[in-house]
C-alpha positions, -999 to 999 in steps of 0.1 A, spaced: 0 0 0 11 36 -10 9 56 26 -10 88 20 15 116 33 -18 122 60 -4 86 76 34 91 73 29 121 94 8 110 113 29 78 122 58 96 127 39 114 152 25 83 173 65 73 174 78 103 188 106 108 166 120 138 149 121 149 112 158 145 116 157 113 131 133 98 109 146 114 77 183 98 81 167 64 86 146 70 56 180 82 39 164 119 24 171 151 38 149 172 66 137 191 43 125 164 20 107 148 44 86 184 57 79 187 19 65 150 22 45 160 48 26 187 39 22 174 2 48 190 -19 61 177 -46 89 154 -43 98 119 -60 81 88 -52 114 71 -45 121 96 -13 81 88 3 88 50 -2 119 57 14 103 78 42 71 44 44 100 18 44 119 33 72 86 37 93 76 0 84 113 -10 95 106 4 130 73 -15 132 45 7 119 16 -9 98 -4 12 72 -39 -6 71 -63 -8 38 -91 15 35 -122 -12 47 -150 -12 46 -167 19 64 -136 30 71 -104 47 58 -66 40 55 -45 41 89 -20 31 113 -12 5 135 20 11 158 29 -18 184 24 -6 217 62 -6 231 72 19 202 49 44 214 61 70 234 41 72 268 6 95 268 12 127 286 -18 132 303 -18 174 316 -43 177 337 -46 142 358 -63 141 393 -47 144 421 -17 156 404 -1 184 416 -3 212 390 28 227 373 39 261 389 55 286 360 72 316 360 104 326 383 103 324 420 98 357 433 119 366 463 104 375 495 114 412 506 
């Protein structure tokens, strides 16, 4: 299957990885892969490269079905851990500097 640029994205989102990482596995440039990304034009030989190297790290790209459309399937110990913002009982984050007492 031919990844729509939608699920290479969206892949190399649910990993966690950089453009840079990804696009020196994938063996294109940084900028190659952004123009992948957000559908510009570049060769067809540089997005197989760019689905290859996501497949190599374990990352399905699933048939359009019926009732539903193409997608992704990444094994569960690739994905980077949820970060959940705003969990009960956790303590919430303080920002800004400390001001000092006069």
């Amino acid at each position: 299957m031919k990844a729509p640029y939608q699920l290479l994205r969206a892949a190399r989102a649910a990993l966690g990885i950089e453009h840079v990482v990804l696009a020196k596995e994938a063996g294109v440039s940084k900028r190659t892969l952004v123009r992948i990304e957000t559908l510009r034009n570049v060769s067809e030989e540089s997005r197989g490269a760019v689905q290859a190297a996501l497949e190599a790290r374990g990352v399905q790209f699933l048939e359009p079905g019926e009732g539903s459309g193409p997608g992704i399937r990444v094994p569960d110990d690739l994905a980077p851990p949820a970060i959940r913002r705003h969990e009960p009982g956790r303590p919430k984050p303080k920002f800004g500097r400390k001001r000092s007492e006069d």
